[in-house]
Every structure is written in C-alpha cells, then in structure tokens.
C-alpha positions in Angstrom: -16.3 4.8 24.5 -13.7 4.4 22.5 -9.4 4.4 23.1 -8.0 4.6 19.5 -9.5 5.9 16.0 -7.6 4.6 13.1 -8.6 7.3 10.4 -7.4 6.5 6.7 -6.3 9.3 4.6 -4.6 10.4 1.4 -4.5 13.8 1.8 -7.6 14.8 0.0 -10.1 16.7 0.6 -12.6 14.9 1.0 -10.8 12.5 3.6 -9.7 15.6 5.0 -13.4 15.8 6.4 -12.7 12.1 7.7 -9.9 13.4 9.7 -11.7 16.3 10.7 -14.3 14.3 12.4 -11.4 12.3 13.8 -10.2 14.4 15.8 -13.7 15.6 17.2 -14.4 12.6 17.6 -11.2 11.4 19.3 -11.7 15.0 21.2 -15.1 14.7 22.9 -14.4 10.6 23.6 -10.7 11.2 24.9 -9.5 8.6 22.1 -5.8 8.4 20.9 -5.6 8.6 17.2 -3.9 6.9 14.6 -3.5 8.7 11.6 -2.4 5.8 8.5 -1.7 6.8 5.1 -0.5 3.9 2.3 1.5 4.2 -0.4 2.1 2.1 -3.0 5.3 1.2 -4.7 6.1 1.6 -8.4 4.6 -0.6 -10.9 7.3 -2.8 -12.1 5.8 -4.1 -15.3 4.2 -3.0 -18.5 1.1 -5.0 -17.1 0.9 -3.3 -13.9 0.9 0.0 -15.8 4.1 1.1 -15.5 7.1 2.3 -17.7 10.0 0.7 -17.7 12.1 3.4 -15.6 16.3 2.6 -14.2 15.8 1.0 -10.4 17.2 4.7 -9.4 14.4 6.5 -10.4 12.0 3.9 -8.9 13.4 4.5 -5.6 14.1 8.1 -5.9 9.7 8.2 -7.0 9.0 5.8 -4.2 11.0 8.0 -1.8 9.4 11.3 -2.8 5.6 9.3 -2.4 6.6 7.9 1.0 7.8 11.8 1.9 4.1 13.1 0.6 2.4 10.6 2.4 4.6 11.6 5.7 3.6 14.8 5.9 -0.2 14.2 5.1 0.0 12.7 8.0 2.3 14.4 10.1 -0.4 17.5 9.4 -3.1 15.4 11.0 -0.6 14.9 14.0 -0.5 18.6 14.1 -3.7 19.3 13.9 -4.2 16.9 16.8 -1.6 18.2 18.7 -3.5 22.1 18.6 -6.7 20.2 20.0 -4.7 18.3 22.5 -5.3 14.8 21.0 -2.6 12.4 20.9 -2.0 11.1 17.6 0.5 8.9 15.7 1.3 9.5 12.1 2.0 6.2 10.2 2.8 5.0 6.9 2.5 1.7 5.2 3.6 0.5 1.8 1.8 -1.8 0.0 -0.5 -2.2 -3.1 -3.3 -3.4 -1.4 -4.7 -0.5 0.5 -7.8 -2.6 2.1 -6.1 -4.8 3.6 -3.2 -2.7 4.8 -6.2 -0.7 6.6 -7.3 -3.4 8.3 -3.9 -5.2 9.1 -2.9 -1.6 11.2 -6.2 -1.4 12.8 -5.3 -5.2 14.2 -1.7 -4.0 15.0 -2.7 -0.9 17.0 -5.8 -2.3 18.3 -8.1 0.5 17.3 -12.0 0.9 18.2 -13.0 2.1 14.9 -12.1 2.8 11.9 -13.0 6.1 10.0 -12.6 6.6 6.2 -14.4 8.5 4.0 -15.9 7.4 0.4 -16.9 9.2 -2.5 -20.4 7.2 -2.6 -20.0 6.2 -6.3 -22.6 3.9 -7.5 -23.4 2.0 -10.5 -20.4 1.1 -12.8 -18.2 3.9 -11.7 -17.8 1.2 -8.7 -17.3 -1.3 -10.5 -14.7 0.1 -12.9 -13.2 2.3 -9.9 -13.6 -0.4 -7.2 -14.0 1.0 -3.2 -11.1 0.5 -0.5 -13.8 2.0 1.8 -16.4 -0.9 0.9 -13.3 -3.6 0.8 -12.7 -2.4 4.5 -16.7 -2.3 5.4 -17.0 -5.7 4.2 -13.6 -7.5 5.6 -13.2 -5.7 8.4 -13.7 -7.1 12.0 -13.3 -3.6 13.6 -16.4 -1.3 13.4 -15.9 1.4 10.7 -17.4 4.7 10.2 -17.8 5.8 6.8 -18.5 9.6 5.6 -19.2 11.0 2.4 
C-alpha cells in the first residue's frame, strides 16, 4: 500500500502522536519512513521580529536549533529502529515550513504525508495560520492529518 511515510514533526507532543501512528502505520504496511523536522533561521530584522544580535550569536542559535531539531528526529529513527522500521532522520532549514514539507515529500517520493494539527478554528486560524492546512491544500501527495 504504501513505500515511504513522510511524517512532519517538531518535537511536540502532539506531533509526537503523528509519529506514533507513523511508525504503525509504516509497521503493518512495510513502509520506509521519513522522519522531517524544519528549522528556521534567525530573523535578521527588526521587521521579521528579531533583535539585532552579532552574526556569532546568530549562528551559534541557528546551530543549537538545527542540533534540537536533529535529535527530535533521530529519536523517531530510534524509535523506528526498536519496531524494525527503516527510517531516515532529516532536517531542512527554511522559513517556510509548508512548502519545505511538500518540496521533501517530492524529493524522497513519499506515499503520504502525516502531520498532525491542533484543529484551531475561527480567528485563532487566522491569527495563527496552519502549515498542516497549507500542506492539505498545496500538496499533490495524499496527507493524513490527526488531531
């Protein structure tokens, strides 16, 4: 049914369930997984909401978030590996976390795409936006969402 998952996390728990599910998922259909966690980099200017900081400490804070987001998912490759499901641990920087999704889904050629979503409604979405919905809507590669 399917080959390779892509599951999107940030380390949180409720994507946590997401990978979860993954892996039984990716378990019970023999599917690789791909485990993909983006960071961004530093906001540079006052109007991207960050403080005016020496380049050093930019990289030394972009280094630290690209460690975090390494071992979130270097603990789903873990967890994988104690179910005996293959999975690769990526990262990918960029500010636009829809669109990152859905550019590694195309790279690695994934099946599906899992992500969870905190199911806001109203103007909480509005205000907060949804890199799950952005994903639903733009994405050419079915995607599983859980809440």
């Amino acid at each position: 049914m399917y080959k390779r998952i892509l599951v999107a996390t940030d380390g949180s728990k409720l994507s946590q369930a997401a990978v979860e599910h993954t892996l039984k998922l990716a378990d019970a259909t023999g599917a690789e997984v791909v485990a993909l966690k983006v960071v961004p980099r530093y906001p540079q200017t006052y109007f991207e909401g960050g403080m005016a900081l020496a380049n050093e400490e930019i990289q030394r804070i972009e280094k630290e978030w690209q460690e975090d987001a390494q071992a979130v998912v270097n603990a789903v490759k873990a967890e994988g590996q104690k179910r005996a499901v293959k999975v690769k641990a990526t990262t990918v920087k960029s500010d636009l976390i829809a669109e990152a999704v859905i550019a590694a889904a195309k790279r690695h050629k994934v099946d599906l795409i899992v992500m969870a979503s905190h199911g806001r409604r109203g103007l909480k979405r509005l205000l907060l936006g949804s890199e799950t919905q952005q994903v639903l809507t733009h994405s050419h590669t079915p995607v599983l969402v859980l809440r």
